[in-house]
C-alpha positions in Angstrom: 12.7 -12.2 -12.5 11.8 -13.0 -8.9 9.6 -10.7 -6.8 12.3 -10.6 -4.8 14.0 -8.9 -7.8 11.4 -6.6 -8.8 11.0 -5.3 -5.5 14.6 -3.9 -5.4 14.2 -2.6 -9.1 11.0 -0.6 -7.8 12.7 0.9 -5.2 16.0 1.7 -6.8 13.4 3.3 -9.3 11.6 4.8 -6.4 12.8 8.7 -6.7 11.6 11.2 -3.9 12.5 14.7 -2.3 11.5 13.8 0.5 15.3 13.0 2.5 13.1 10.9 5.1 11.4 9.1 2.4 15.1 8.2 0.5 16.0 6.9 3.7 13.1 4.9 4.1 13.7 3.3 0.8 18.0 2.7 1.6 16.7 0.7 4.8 14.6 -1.5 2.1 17.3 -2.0 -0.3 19.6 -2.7 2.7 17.0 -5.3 4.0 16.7 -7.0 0.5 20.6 -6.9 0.1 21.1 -8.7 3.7 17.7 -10.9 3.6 17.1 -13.2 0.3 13.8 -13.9 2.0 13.5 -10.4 3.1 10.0 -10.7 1.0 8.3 -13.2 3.3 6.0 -13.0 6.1 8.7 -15.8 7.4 11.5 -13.1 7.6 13.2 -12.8 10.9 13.2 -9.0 11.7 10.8 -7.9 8.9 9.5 -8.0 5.3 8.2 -6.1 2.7 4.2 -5.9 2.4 2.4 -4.2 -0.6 -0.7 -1.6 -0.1 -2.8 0.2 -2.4 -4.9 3.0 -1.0 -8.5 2.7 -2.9 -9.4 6.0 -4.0 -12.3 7.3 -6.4 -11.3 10.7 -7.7 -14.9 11.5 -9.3 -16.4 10.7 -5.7 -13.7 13.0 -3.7 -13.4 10.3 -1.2 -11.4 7.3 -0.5 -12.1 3.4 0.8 -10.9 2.2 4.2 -10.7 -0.7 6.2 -11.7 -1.5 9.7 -8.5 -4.3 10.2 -9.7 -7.2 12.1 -6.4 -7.8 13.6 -5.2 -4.0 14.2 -8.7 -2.7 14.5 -7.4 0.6 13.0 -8.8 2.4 9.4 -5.8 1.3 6.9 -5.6 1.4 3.4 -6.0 -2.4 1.7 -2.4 -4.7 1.8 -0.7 -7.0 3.1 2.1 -9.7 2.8 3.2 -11.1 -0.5 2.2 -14.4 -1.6 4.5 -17.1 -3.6 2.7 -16.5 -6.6 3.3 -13.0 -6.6 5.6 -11.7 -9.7 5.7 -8.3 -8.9 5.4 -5.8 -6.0 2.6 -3.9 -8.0 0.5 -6.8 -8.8 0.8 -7.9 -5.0 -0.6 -4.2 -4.0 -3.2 -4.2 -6.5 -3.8 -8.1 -5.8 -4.0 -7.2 -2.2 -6.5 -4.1 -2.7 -9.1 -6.0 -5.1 -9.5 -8.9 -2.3 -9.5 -6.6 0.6 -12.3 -4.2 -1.1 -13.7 -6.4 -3.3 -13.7 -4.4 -6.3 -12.4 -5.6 -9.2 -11.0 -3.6 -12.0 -8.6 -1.6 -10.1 -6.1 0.7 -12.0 -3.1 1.3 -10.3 -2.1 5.2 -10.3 1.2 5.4 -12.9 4.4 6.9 -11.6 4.8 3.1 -8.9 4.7 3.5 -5.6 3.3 6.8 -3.6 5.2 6.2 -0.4 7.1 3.7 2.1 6.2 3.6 5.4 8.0 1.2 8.1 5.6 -0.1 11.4 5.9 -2.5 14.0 3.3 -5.0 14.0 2.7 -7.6 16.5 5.4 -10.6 16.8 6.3 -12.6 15.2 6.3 -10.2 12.1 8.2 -7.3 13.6 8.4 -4.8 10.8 6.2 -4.2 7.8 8.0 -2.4 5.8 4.9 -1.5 3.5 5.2 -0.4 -0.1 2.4 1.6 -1.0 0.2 2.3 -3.9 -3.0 3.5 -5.0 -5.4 2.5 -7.1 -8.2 4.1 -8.7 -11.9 2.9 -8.8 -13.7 1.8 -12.3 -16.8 3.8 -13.0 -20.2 2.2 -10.4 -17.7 -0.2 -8.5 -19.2 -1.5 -5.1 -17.4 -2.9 -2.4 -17.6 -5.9 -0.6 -16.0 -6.6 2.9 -13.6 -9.9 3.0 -12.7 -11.9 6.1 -9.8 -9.9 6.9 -11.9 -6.7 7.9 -14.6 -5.9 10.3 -15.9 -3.2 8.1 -15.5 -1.6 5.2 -16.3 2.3 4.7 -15.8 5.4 2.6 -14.3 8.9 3.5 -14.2 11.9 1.9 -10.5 13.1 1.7 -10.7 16.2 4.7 -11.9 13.1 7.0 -9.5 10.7 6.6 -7.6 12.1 9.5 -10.5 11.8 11.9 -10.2 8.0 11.6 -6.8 7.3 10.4 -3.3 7.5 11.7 -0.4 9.3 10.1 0.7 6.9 7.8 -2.8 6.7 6.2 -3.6 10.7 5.9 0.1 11.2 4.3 -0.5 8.4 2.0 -3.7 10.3 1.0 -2.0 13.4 0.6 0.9 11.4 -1.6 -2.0 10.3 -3.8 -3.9 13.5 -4.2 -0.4 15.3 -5.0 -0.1 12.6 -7.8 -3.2 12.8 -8.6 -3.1 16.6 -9.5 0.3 15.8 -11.6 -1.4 13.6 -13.4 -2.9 15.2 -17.1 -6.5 14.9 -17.2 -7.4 14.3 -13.8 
């Protein structure tokens, strides 16, 4: 199967009340239909990019980055790479180099939410799948090249820092979060 594959798969599988949310995730399917290379940062118009928001539930507080580029707080992703074989492993791929922590476990239930930006040319579109991903027990993080800082929030200050996209993501995770048994 080709990530290409897998990504329509997820999002077919990708069930939401949200109407805005199931029209978020027609306008992928209908990019993937349209756009066999609709996965690649080389995509005229747009691509798909994989996220994962770093949280650690026993901590109440979530891990950021400062983005070189966009110098805005955003939650770890970015484009998918040729040896990517899935859209979850891409997120979770993208998340462990951005924070630096390894041992990540991706929250169950696949994605949290879909959110479509505009990012500079000649990209156009992101239209990001995103994920979280839970902390192991003492993890530390360690800034990569592609941030200017790294930096944890509790989850009632994300939204001092972060634009819409980030805070609803949070609020995505802590819903699935407290669905979750155990937790």
């Amino acid at each position: 199967m080709t990530l290409h594959d897998d990504a329509v798969l997820v999002l077919k599988g990708y069930e939401v009340e949200d109407p805005r949310q199931r029209e978020l995730r027609q306008t992928y399917l209908d990019h993937l239909a349209a756009r066999p290379d609709g996965m690649w940062k080389a995509c005229g118009g747009g691509h798909l990019t994989a996220s994962a928001l770093v949280i650690d539930p026993e901590g109440g507080r979530v891990l950021l980055t400062l983005h070189r580029k966009l110098r805005m707080w955003l939650q770890m992703g970015g484009h998918c790479e040729p040896g990517d074989t899935a859209l979850a492993a891409a997120a979770l791929r993208e998340a462990a180099e951005e924070s630096g922590i390894t041992g990540l476990t991706l929250l169950p239930g696949g994605p949290v939410r879909l959110d479509r930006h505009p990012v500079p040319a000649p990209c156009e579109w992101h239209l990001d799948v995103q994920y979280a991903a839970t902390v192991p027990p003492g993890a530390t993080e360690r800034i990569s090249d592609e941030s200017l800082e790294l930096r944890w929030f509790p989850y009632d200050r994300v939204s001092e820092v972060a634009d819409t996209s980030v805070v609803r993501l949070v609020e995505g995770t802590l819903a699935r979060l407290g669905a979750l048994p155990g937790v």
